[in-house]
C-alpha angles and dihedrals in degrees: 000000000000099000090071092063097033088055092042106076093171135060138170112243105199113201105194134135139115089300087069090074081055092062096201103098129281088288102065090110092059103030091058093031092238127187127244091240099054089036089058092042099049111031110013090058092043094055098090099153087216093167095041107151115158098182088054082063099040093047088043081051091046100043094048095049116267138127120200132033122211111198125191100248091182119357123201087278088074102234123139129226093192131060093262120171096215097085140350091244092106140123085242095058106031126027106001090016091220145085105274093177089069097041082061111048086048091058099044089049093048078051090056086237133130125270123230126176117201115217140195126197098184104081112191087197100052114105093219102051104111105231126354109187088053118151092249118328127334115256095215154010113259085203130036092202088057087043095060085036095061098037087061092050100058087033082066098047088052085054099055094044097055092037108052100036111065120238112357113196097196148012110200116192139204134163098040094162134170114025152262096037096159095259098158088054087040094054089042090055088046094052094052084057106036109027111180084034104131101211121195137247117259093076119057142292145344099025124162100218142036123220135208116184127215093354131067114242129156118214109243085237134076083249118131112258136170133210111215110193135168129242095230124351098307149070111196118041108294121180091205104053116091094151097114127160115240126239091267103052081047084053094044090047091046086052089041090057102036087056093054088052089249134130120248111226105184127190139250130172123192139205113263088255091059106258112132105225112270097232081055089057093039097056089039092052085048097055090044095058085050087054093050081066109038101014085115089067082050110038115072096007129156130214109281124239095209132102129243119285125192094212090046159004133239138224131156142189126179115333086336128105118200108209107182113187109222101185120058097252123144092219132019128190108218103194097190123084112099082191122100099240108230091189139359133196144144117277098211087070107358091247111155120257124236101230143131125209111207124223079259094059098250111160117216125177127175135182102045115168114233127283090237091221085311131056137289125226119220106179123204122201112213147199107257137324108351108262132178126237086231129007129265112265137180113303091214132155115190121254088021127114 
């Protein structure tokens, strides 16, 4: 059940609940320190998810590359996007008055993708959550009976979810504060339920895959991990936010995570109608076409046994080196395989390389086309298994954490 995921590398994050008709990110309860009551009023009611098209999502996923979609079942604000009977604060009963969560996993199934469901334990609405306008999460419960109250309830959210919706891929979970929230008992019961489901880190063991957000950081371990990151400063829809990373910073962080041996979720957030923003779709169609051309260097990849460069970025599969050139140069040195090359060319056509490797092992390698704003793939095919030079260290700098 791993190799799916291990073979995966990229993954759609959707961001998309009642504090999208908000507009001011998935935080906006907390942040303004907003009742349930106006929150309810103003935001839950407005969120009508007009435009609400899941197989528009699941084909944009598909046609860009990825393959598999996490979507935020229930976010720390406590609304669901399903039709739970734990409580009426739920998307069929108020807003699109429906179960969106069904809607969903049917969609990413017709797509032939992988279905995640976010979940969040911390729950702002719930009477016995013990503080919701924390900065940032309570440490502790201030009552052990509201404590047990409130880990059946969401015990019992998990179980509908992973009991009414056919095969779920993965949970992934987040605010999962205060603990202890049970999370050992709760996995156990998931797993009975949902056998070949990967869960994340953050609640409890055993758990299949860790998890870094917004920074790019390996395990120093062969586990699975996954790298979520946002498309501009926010998760969940905000008006305001126009900082958004361009096609080539999503392909470096794509490179940057394949050749850590990681997965790449990346965010979208989208409108409270439905409609993913339209500069989200143009810089995702942009990497994707990218991806048409180099996905082979992506898909399927192992951790790569070679060091930081500042000209290019590493991944490798099999007997074959991926050497994408990140600067537009003409002609690199990578003085790093060990490996005698038995051949070279570019990715984007097959057409042979002009290089020489030196009895040193120097790598040089002369007449690259330009990036094109992205990033250009030169493949070496190798003798034997990839090996450095030297091996990797510790990229440290004293007096630095």
């Amino acid at each position: 059940m791993e190799n799916w995921f291990k073979d995966a590398r990229y993954g759609m994050f959707i961001h998309w609940g009642a504090y999208s008709a908000a507009a001011r990110g998935e935080w906006v309860y907390n942040r303004e320190r907003i009742g349930k009551e106006e929150y309810l009023e103003k935001y839950v009611k407005n969120f009508k998810a007009e435009n609400y098209n899941p197989d528009e999502w699941t084909q944009l996923a598909k046609d860009v590359g990825m393959k598999y979609v996490v979507l935020t079942a229930k976010h720390h604000d406590g609304f669901c996007l399903w039709n739970t009977k734990t409580t009426d604060y739920n998307a069929a009963i108020f807003g699109p008055k429906k179960d969106l969560v069904a809607e969903y996993v049917n969609a990413v199934r017709r797509a032939g993708l992988k279905v995640g469901i976010y979940y969040s334990p911390a729950d702002w609405a719930h009477p016995d959550y013990p503080d919701a306008y924390s900065r940032d999460w309570p440490l502790v419960w201030d009552d052990e009976v509201k404590r047990k109250r409130f880990v059946a309830f969401y015990t019992e959210q998990l179980r509908e979810l992973m009991t009414n919706y056919g095969k779920i891929d993965i949970l992934w979970y987040d605010g999962c504060l205060p603990q202890p929230l049970d999370g050992n008992e709760v996995n156990a019961m998931v797993r009975s339920l949902q056998p070949e489901i990967l869960i994340s880190a953050r609640n409890g063991s055993p758990y299949d895959f860790s998890v870094c957000e917004q920074a790019i950081v390996p395990p120093k371990d062969d586990r699975l991990w996954e790298a979520c990151m946002t498309l501009n400063d926010n998760w969940g829809y905000h008006a305001g936010d126009s900082d958004y990373k361009s096609p080539r910073e999503v392909v470096k962080m794509l490179l940057s995570v394949a050749q850590g041996g990681g997965n790449l979720l990346l965010n979208v957030g989208p409108k409270s109608d439905g409609t993913i923003p339209e500069q989200s779709v143009e810089i995702l169609e942009k990497v994707g076409k990218w991806l048409k051309v180099n996905g082979d260097a992506i898909y399927g990849s192992e951790k790569s046994p070679f060091s930081h460069s500042p000209s290019h970025m590493i991944t490798v599969k099999g007997n074959r080196i991926y050497i994408h050139v990140i600067k537009r140069l003409s002609e690199i040195c990578v003085a790093e395989i060990k490996n005698p090359i038995k051949r070279m060319f570019l990715l984007q056509n097959g057409e042979d390389c002009q290089f020489n490797q030196t009895e040193e092992g120097r790598l040089f390698v002369s007449g690259i086309p330009d990036t094109e704003g992205t990033a250009v793939t030169l493949v070496c095919e190798t003798e034997g298994k990839p090996e450095p030079i030297v091996k990797k260290g510790t990229f440290w700098i004293p007096g630095q954490d």
